[in-house]
N, C-alpha and C positions, 0 to 999 in steps of 0.2 A: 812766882810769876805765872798770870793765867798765859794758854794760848792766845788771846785776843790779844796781849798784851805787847807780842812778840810784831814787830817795824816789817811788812814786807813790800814788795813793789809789786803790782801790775807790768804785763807782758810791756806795755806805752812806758812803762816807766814812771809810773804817779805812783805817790806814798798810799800803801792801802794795810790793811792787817783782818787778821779774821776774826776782832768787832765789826766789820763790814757786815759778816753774816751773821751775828748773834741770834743766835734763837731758831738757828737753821740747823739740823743734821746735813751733815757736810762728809760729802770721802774726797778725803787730800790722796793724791795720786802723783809720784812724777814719771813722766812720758818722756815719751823720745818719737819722729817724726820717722826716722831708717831703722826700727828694729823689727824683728820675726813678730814682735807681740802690739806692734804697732796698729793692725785690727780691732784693737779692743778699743779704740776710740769710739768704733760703732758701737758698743756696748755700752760705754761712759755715757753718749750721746743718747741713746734712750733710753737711762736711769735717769738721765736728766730732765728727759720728755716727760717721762711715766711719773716723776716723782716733785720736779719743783713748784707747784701750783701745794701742794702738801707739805712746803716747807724743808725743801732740800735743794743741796746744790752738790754740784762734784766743782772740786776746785784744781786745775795744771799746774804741775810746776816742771818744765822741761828740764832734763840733766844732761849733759851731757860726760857723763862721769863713765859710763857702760859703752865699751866699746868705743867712743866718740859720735855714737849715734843720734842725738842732739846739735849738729855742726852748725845749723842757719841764725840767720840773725832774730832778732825779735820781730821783725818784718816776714822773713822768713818765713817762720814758725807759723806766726797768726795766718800768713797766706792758705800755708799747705792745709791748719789744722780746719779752715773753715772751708777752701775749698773740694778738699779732699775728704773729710767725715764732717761739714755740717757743725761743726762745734759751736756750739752755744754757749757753753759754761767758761767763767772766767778762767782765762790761765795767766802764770804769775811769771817772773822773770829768770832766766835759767837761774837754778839750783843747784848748790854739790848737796844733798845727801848722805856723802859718806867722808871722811877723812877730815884732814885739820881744817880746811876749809868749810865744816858742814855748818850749812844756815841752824841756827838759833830754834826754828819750827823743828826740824828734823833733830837736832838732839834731842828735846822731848819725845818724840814721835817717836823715835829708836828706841825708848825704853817698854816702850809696850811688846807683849807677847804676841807671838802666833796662836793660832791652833794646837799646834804641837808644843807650847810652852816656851820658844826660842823668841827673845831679845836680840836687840844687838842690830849691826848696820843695815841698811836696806840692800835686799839681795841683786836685785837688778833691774831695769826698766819697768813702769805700772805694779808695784808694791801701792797695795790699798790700803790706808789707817779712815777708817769711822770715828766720826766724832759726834757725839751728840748736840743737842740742842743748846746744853749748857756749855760748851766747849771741852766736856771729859774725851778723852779717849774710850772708843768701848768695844775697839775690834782693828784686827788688824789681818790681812790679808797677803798670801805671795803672788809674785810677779802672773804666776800660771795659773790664779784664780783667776776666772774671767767675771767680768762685772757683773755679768746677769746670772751669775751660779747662785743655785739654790743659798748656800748659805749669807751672803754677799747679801742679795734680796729680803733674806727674812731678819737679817741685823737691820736692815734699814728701816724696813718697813716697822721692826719694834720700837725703833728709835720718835719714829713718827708718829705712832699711838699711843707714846707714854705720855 
């Protein structure tokens, strides 16, 4: 089964999957609206600027799995994430990520390494997986990388030039 292949929703609620973005380098991210790392929206926000005109997008998926720092509704959510950092990029409908409950995207997604060679569940709020044009996996990111960190930048931008 490819990723595109995989059923998700939009924040609204409409059937959507990531064949929507085919052919885009894409960083799936899930957020949270009350965390400590809840800033990196700005960063999301002008990777998105800097980069969707070149065929990329960042894609949300809110959790509320960490802490319960996800709490609002899907109303909510959209409210804060646009009034509060400007969000332009699509976000999808809260996500678990980790345990029996984890969406379909995110088991695949967990089998990808870190930097440091580590698989396995996502650590906590804004865990960043790269995906390429073709829908591979080609990088994966923790929570405390920030979006516009050197290495984060330059997986993208290779992504973009292949």
């Amino acid at each position: 089964m490819s990723l595109y292949d995989i059923p998700l929703r939009t924040l609204s609620g409409e059937p959507a999957s990531l064949a929507d973005h085919r052919g885009k380098a894409l960083l799936v991210v899930n957020v949270a609206s009350k965390c400590g790392l809840t800033p990196q929206y700005e960063g999301l926000e002008r990777l998105q600027q800097r980069y969707a005109a070149r065929g990329f997008s960042v894609l949300g998926f809110p959790s509320n799995q960490f802490a319960g720092q996800e709490p609002g509704s899907a109303e909510e959510i959209a409210t804060f994430c646009s009034a509060t950092y400007g969000v332009s990029f699509p976000l999808f409908e809260k996500t678990d990520v980790n345990g029996e409950g984890r969406h379909p995207l995110y088991t695949e997604l967990t089998r990808t390494q870190d930097a440091a060679g580590e698989a396995g569940d996502v650590q906590w709020n804004f865990e960043k997986f790269l995906l390429s044009p073709q829908g591979e996996v080609v990088g994966r990111f923790r929570p405390r990388v920030e979006p516009e960190a050197d290495e984060v930048v330059r997986a993208i931008e290779a992504q973009l030039s292949a």
